[in-house]
N, C-alpha and C positions, 0 to 999 in steps of 0.2 A: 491504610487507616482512613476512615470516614471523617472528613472536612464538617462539621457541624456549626461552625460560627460564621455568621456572613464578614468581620471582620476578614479571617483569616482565606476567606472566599475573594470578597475583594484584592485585600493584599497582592495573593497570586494571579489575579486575575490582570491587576492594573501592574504588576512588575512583568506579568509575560508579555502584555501589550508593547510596554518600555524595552523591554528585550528585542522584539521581534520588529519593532520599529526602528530600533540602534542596527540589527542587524540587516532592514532592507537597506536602511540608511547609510552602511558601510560599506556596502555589498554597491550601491547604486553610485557611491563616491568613490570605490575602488572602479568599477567598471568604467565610469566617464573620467577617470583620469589616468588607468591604462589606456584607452581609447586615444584619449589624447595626444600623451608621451608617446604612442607607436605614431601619429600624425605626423608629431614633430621631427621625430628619429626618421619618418620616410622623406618630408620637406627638406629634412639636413641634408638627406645622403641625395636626392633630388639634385639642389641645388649644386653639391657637392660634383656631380654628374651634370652638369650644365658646365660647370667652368672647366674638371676632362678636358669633355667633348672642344670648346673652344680650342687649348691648348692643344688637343690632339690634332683637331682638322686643321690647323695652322701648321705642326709641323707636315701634314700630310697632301698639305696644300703648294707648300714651298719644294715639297719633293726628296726633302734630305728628312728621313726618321734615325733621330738616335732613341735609342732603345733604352742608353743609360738615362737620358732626359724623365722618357717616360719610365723608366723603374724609382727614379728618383719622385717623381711626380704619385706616384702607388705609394712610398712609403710616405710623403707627406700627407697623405690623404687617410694612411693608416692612423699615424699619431694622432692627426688632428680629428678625424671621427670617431677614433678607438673600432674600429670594421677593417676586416680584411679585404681586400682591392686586386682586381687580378682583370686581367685583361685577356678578350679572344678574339680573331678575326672574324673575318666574314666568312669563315666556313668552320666556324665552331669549334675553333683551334684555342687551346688556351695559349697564351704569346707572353705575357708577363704574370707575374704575382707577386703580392709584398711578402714579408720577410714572414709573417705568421702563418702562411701558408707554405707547402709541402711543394718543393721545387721541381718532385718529381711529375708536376701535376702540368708542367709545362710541354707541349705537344699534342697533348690529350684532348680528344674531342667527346666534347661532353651531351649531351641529348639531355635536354631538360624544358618544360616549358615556359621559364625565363627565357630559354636562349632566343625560342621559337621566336620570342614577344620583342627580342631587342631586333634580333636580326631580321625580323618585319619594319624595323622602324620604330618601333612602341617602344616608351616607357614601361619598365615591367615591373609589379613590387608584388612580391611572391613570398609565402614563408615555405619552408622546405628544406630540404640537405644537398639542392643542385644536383644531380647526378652524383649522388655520391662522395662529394668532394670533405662534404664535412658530417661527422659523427653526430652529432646533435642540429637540431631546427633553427635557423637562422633565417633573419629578417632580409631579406633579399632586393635591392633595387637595382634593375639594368638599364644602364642609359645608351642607346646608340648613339656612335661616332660616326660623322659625316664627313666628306668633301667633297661640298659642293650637292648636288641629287644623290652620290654614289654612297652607300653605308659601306664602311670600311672594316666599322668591329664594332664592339660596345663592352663600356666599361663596368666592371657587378663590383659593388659590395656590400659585403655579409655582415652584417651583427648580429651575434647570437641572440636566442630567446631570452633565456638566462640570464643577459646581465639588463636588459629590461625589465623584467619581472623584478629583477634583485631591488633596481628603482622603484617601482613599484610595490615594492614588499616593505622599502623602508617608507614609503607616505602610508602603508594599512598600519605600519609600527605609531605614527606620528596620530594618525585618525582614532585608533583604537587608546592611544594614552591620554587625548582627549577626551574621549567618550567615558573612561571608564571615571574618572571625577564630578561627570557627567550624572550621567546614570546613579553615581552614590548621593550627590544630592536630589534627582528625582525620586530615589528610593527612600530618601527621608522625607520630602516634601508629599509623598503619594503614604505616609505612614499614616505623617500626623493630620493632614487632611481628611484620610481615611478614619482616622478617631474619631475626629472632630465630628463627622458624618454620623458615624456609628454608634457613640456613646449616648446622644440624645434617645437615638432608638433601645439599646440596653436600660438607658432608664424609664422609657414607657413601656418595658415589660417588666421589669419590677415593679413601677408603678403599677401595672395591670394585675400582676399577682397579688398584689395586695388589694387592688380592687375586687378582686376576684374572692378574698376572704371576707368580703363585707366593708372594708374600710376605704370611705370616699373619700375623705380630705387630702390624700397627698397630689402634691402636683409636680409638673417637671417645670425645671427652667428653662424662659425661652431666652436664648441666648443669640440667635439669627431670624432675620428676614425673607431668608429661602423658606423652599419646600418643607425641607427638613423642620427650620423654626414653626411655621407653619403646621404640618404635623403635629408638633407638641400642642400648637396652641389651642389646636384643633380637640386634643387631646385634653387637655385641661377643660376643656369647654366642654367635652361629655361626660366627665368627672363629675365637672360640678353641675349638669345638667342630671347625673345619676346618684351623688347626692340631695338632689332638691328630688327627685323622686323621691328617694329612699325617705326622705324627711315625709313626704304627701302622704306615700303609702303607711306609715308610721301614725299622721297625723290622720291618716283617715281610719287605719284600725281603734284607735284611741274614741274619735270620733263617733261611728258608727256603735260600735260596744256602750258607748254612753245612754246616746239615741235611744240605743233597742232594751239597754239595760233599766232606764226610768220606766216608759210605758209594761215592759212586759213585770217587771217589780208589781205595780199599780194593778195591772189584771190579775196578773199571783195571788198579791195582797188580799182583794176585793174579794173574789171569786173562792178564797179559801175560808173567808169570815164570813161567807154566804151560806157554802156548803156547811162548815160546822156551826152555824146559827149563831154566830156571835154578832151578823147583822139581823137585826130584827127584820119578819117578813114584809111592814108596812114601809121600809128604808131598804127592802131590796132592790126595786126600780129604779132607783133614784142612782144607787150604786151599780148596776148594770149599765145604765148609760154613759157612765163614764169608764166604764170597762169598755160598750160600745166606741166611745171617742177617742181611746187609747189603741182598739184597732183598728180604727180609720185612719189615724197617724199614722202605725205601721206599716198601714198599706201604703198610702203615699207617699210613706220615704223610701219603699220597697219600688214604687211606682218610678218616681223620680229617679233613682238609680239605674233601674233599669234604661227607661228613656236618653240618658245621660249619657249610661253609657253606650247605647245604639248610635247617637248621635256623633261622640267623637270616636265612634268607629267607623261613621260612614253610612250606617246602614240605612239610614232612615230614609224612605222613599217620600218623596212629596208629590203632595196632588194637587197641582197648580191650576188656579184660576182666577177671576178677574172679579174685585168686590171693592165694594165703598169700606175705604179705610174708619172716615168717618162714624160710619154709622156702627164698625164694630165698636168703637169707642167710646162713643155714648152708650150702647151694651152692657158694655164693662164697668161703667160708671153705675150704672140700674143694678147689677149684682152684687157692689160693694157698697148701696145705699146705706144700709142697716149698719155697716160700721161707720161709713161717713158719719152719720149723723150721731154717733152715740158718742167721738169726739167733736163733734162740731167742726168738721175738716171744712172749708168751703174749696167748692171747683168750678174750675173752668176750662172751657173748651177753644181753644180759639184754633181757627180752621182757614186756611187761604182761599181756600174753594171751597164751594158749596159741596162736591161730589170729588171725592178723592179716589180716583180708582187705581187700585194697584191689582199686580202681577203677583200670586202669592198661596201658600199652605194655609188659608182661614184656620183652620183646628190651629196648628203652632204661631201661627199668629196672633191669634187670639189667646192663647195661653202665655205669650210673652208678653202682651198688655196687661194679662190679668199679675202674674208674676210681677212687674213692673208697678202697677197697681197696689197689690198684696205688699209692697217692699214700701213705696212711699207712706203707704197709712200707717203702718208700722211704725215709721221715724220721724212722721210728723206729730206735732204735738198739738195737746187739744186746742181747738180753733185758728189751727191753722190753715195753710192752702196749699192744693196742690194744681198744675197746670200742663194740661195735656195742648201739644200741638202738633202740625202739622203744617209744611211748606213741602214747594215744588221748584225745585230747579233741576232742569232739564228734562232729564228720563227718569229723575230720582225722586222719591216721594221722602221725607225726613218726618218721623214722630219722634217729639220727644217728649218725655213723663219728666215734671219739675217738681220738687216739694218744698218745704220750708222749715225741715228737719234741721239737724245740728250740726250736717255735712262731716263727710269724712278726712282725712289727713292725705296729701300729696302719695306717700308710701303704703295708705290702706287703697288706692286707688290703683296700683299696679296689681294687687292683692283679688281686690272684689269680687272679678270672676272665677276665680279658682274655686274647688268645689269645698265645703264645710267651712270655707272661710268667713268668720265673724268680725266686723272690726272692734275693736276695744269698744268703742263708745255706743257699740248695739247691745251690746250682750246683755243687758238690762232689759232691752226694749222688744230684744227676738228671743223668745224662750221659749216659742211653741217651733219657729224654726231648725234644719237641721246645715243652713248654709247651704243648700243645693239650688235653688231656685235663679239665682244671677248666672247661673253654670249651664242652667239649662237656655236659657235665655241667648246666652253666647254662641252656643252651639246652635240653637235652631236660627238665627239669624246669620252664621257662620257656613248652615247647611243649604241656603239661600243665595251663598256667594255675595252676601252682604258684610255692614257692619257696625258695630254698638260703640258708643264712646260714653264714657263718663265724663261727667266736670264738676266740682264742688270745690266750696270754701266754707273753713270750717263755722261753724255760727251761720250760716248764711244759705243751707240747702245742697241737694244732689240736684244734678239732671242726667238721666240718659237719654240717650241719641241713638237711634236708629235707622237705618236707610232698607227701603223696598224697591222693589222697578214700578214705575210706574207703568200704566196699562195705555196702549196706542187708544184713545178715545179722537173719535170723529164727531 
């Protein structure tokens, strides 16, 4: 059956890790302390075969061997290391054995390479069955006996595999009842964990399917500072970043429908009272040009979009060169004479330097003056003023268009550049506008690797701020 949940993915995934690390983890504590316990069992019987040997070369030294001495000495050596004990001379004769060994086994010359190893002299620890002597593998240490230079015999004894291992089987008993209490609390620790991880993501796919029907408002809780938290937050923040879309594109259908809906009414209108003579022919020019002026607007909001939209797509190529900022300025000023004057705006120019030259697309530059321009006459009121400048610091040239309008609100000022956007207190004053002009502005100033700043207070005027490179002049 196909695993389809990453929960249930996880789970198994981090319970087989646990498993598999329990199981090196046993496997590596059984093995270093078998390892061990055989150390200590060969040190025992070692040692064990050091005090022998003493004993033995002292009686072999004084010259009188009792034989009951040393069988008595085999069976103390039996008890007390629980290992069979059996003694061979020097020509591989077995000479004694303790009681657990087969009596018949005395006389018997055995060939094994323990023997090789004592009756060389060597200590010898061998697992094996001796020549035969024993049915099953036992742990084997041979100590030769000395007196004096002369090796006389050496002492073996055997402990079985088996009752090692049986030690050793009850610490895998001890390690594995450990573990297993172990392991039940990391299996719940790696559950709820694993929820804990997991739930957040199940909720931003609910969330997403519901985004996916159209409905932005839901959000996920963030409940951590990880990744995971993160994600959500992440998450939330394109929600509501695809909500304020969804609201623009909403606000701009509404928008544009209005737009294109007044003027094209007005041509309808005009143009159908024309045709069926319900305007007289001596008031038909009169009504043609405002039919005229109604598609000059549509071209320019057609225009403006367009533009708009070139712009924050990137596309717009700029053909950089090097001009008196100044002097477009005063330009700009001579095009909007006829309206200055018919509110009685007064202007001023104040200029840090005679010769302002900057780095720049003159056509969009100059259409963001005039835009800029076009925006203050609007919202200044008759006989007021409006104040263009220009400063230089460093590599940067700064214009900025001032007026003495009504000024906008702290919250229309986050707003302003956005496209179709009106502030309350314009909408009186811009009704030839279609709120695209600040948008465009943004963008070609944007498109420059530049940037525009507003500031106003309300009663008291706008200014924007904008920066150009200035031009290396020598």
């Amino acid at each position: 059956m196909k695993i389809k949940t990453i929960f249930k993915k996880q789970i198994l995934l981090y319970m087989g890790i646990l498993l598999i690390s329990f199981g090196f983890f046993g496997a590596g504590i059984s093995f270093v302390y078998t390892r061990q316990y055989m150390n200590e069992q060969e040190q025992q019987l070692i040692l064990q075969g050091e005090r022998f040997k003493e004993s033995m070369s002292s009686l072999y030294f004084t010259g009188v061997v009792d034989m009951s001495r040393m069988s008595f000495e085999l069976q103390i050596m039996e008890k007390y290391m629980g290992a069979s004990v059996f003694f061979m001379n020097n020509k591989g004769q077995v000479s004694l054995v303790s009681e657990s060994l087969n009596q018949q086994w005395i006389g018997q010359t055995i060939t094994d390479e323990a023997v090789s190893i004592v009756l060389d002299g060597r200590v010898a620890t061998v697992k094996g069955k001796i020549g035969g002597m024993f049915n099953e593998t036992v742990l084997t240490v041979g100590y030769p006996i000395k007196a004096g230079d002369k090796i006389i015999g050496g002492v073996f004894m055997c402990k079985p595999i088996t009752v090692i291992q049986e030690a050793t089987r009850e610490m895998r008993g001890v390690v594995v009842g450990c573990m297993i209490p172990v392991f039940i609390i990391g299996a719940i620790l790696i559950y709820y964990s694993t929820k804990r991880i997991i739930m957040p993501l199940r909720d931003m796919n609910d969330a997403a399917k519901i985004i996916a029907d159209g409905n932005f408002k839901n959000r996920i809780e963030v409940k951590s500072g990880d990744e995971v938290g993160q994600l959500a937050e992440s998450f939330n923040n394109m929600a509501e970043s695809l909500e304020k879309t969804e609201n623009n594109r909403q606000k701009f259908i509404a928008n544009i429908s209005h737009d294109l809906r007044s003027p094209l009414t007005s041509i309808q209108g005009f143009i159908s009272a024309i045709a069926d003579g319900t305007i007289p022919i001596e008031k038909q020019s009169h009504y043609l040009n405002i039919v005229l002026e109604e598609t000059s607007r549509l071209t320019k909001l057609a225009n403006d979009m367009t533009d708009l939209s070139k712009a924050e797509a990137g596309a717009v190529k700029l053909e950089l060169c090097q001009f008196d900022i100044n002097d477009m300025i005063r330009e700009s000023f001579n095009v909007f004479e006829t309206r200055l004057s018919a509110k009685k705006i007064r202007t001023e120019a104040l200029f840090e330097e005679k010769f302002t030259m900057v780095v720049a697309d003159p056509n969009m530059i100059q259409r963001v003056i005039h835009n800029l321009l076009d925006n203050a006459i609007k919202f200044t009121p008759e006989e007021g003023e409006i104040i263009v400048e220009t400063t230089v610091k460093g590599d940067k040239v700064y214009v900025g268009v001032k007026d003495s309008g009504g000024g906008i609100t702290r919250e229309e000022q986050k707003k302003v550049f956005e496209r179709f956007f009106k502030a309350d207190s314009s909408r009186g004053l811009d009704k030839g506008g279609v709120g695209l002009g600040l948008s465009i502005v943004k963008e070609f100033i944007k498109a420059h690797g530049e940037k525009i700043e507003v500031k106003s207070n309300e009663n008291f005027g706008t200014e924007f701020t904008f920066s150009l490179k200035r031009a290396d002049v020598k």
